[in-house]
N, C-alpha and C positions, 0 to 999 in steps of 0.2 A: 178502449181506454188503456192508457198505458201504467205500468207499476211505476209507484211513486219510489220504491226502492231503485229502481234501473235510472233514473233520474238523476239521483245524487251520486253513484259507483264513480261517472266519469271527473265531475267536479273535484271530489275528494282523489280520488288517484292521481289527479294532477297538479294538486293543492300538499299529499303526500311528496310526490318527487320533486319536487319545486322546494320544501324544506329537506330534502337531503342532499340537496346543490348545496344548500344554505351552510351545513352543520360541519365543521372545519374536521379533516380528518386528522388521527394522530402523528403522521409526519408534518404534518404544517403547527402544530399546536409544538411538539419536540423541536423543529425545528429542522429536521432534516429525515434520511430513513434510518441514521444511523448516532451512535453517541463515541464516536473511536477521537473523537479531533480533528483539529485541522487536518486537510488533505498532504498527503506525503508528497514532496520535493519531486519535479519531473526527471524521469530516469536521466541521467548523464548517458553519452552516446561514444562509443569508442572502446578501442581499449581502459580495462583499468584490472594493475594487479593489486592480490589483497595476498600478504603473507601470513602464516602461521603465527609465526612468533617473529617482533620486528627487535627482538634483540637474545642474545644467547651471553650468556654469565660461565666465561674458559674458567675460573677460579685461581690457581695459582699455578702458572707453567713452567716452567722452567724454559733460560734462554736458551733456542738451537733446537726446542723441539717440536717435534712437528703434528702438527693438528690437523683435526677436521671438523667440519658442523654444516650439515644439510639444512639449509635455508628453505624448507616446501613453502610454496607459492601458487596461484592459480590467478586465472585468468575471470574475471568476475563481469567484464563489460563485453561489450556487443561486436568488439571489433577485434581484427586481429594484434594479440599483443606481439613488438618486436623488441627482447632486449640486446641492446648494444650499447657496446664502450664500459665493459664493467668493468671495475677500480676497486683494491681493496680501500677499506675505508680507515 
């Protein structure tokens, strides 16, 4: 004669799993796995330069004299940057 206990284990453990298929987990209830927003803009591909400072304040100079100001710049994209044809502005 067999236990009536060993009878139900299988029913019930299968009757268990089958409601934790059911039971939504907390990324689907949030909504995703994460709460940062909308997904970020696809990388741009190429060169691209990003300067320091996109302007400099000479203050008052006088005419005939002669200046300087290092513009740092860098290369921020994926490709190689080339600059040419530069022009004072």
């Amino acid at each position: 004669m067999r236990n009536r206990s060993s009878q139900f284990q299988i029913p019930l453990l299968g009757l268990f799993l089958a409601l934790l298929l059911l039971v939504p987990t907390s990324s689907m209830i949030l909504g995703g796995d994460d709460d940062l927003g909308p997904p970020a803009p696809p990388a741009q591909q190429g060169p691209r330069i990003r300067f320091e400072q996109n302007s400099h304040d000479w203050g008052e100079v006088l005419q005939g004299t002669k200046i300087e100001h290092t513009y740092r710049f860098r290369n921020v994209g994926d490709g190689i940057l080339r600059i040419t044809q530069v022009k004072p502005g």
